[in-house]
C-alpha positions, 0 to 999 in steps of 0.5 A: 500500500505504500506509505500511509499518513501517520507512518514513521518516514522509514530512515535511510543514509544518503549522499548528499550536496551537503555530505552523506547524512543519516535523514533521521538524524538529519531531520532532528527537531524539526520539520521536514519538506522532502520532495523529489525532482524528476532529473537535474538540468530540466527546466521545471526543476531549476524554478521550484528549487530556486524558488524553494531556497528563497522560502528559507526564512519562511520555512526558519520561522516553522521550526522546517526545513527542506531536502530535495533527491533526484536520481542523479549524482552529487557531482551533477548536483553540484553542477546544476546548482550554478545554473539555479543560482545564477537564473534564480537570483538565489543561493541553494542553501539546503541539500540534494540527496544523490540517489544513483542506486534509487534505493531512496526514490524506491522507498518512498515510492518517487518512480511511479512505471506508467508515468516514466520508469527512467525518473522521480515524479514529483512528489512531497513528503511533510514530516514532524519532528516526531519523524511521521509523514504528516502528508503528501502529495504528488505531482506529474514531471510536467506541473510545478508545485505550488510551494506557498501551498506547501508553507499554508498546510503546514501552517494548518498542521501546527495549529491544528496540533495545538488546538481543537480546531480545523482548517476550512476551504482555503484557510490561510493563517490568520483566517477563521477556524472550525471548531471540532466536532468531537467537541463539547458546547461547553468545553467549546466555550472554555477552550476558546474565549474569543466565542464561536459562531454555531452555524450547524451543530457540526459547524462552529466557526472560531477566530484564530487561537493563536492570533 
């Protein structure tokens, strides 16, 4: 069946553009984007890597880090990551895992045979600090990601973990919540001082808590 929500992300060692790294140790405390590419020196890539160095402040800010893997060497890493920064305007400051022998791509099923046998799609892996994959998602060779999106659910997965609440239809932080409907009326009412509005008996609406 794969890799399921709520599975600890299997451990593995890994060349990388920042030396060979244990991804469990790696990960330490934080959070974690991990995401494949389809191959290096292809143009799609070049805009989302770029684009993801320059989300390293807003990543610092969500205890989060990224780590990317293609199937090809540290040596064409390397190479490539001169094109990114010079048509980017960026420096790549996180590591891309070499992945020759696909052991890692195979893993966390990144070769899906009937879309392209030869190269990763592209597919993202959200991982807590308690190292379990918290999402995913995938994304055919020709599609770019959307990397804001990437920050807005994990901004939905802390808050939610701290709270009682979930997040509606495009929920950005600083937007109202909904209560969860395991709870009570009246734990509703000591858990969120700020009130809530009940349209439906499931659907209660609350500010933000931690705002």
């Amino acid at each position: 069946m794969g890799l399921l929500l709520g599975d600890v992300a299997p451990n593995f060692d890994a060349e990388t553009t920042d030396g060979k790294i244990n991804f469990h140790d790696w990960i330490g405390d934080n959070w974690v984007v991990f995401f494949s590419h389809p191959a290096d020196y292809t143009p799609v890539c070049t805009t989302e890597l770029g684009y993801t160095s320059k989300l390293h402040g807003e990543l610092a800010k969500r205890n989060a880090k990224a780590i990317a893997l293609s199937i090809d060497s540290v040596e064409d890493h390397k190479g490539w990551i001169k094109d990114i920064e010079e048509t980017q305007g960026c420096s790549v400051n996180f590591p891309i895992i070499a992945d020759v022998d696909k052991k890692v791509s195979e893993l966390y099923s990144m070769i899906h045979p009937n879309a392209d046998p030869k190269v990763t799609v592209r597919s993202v892996y959200v991982i807590d600090p308690n190292k379990k994959i918290r999402a995913t998602f995938t994304y055919p060779p020709s599609a770019g990601r959307n990397f804001n999106e990437i920050l807005r659910l994990i901004d939905s997965l802390q808050l939610t973990d701290g709270y009682k609440v979930a997040t509606p239809v495009n929920w950005e932080s600083g937007d109202d919540v909904i209560v969860v409907p395991s709870l009570s009326d009246a734990d509703a009412d000591k858990l969120f001082p700020k009130g809530y509005k009940k349209i439906k008996p499931y659907l209660r609406v609350t500010p933000q808590p931690n705002k």
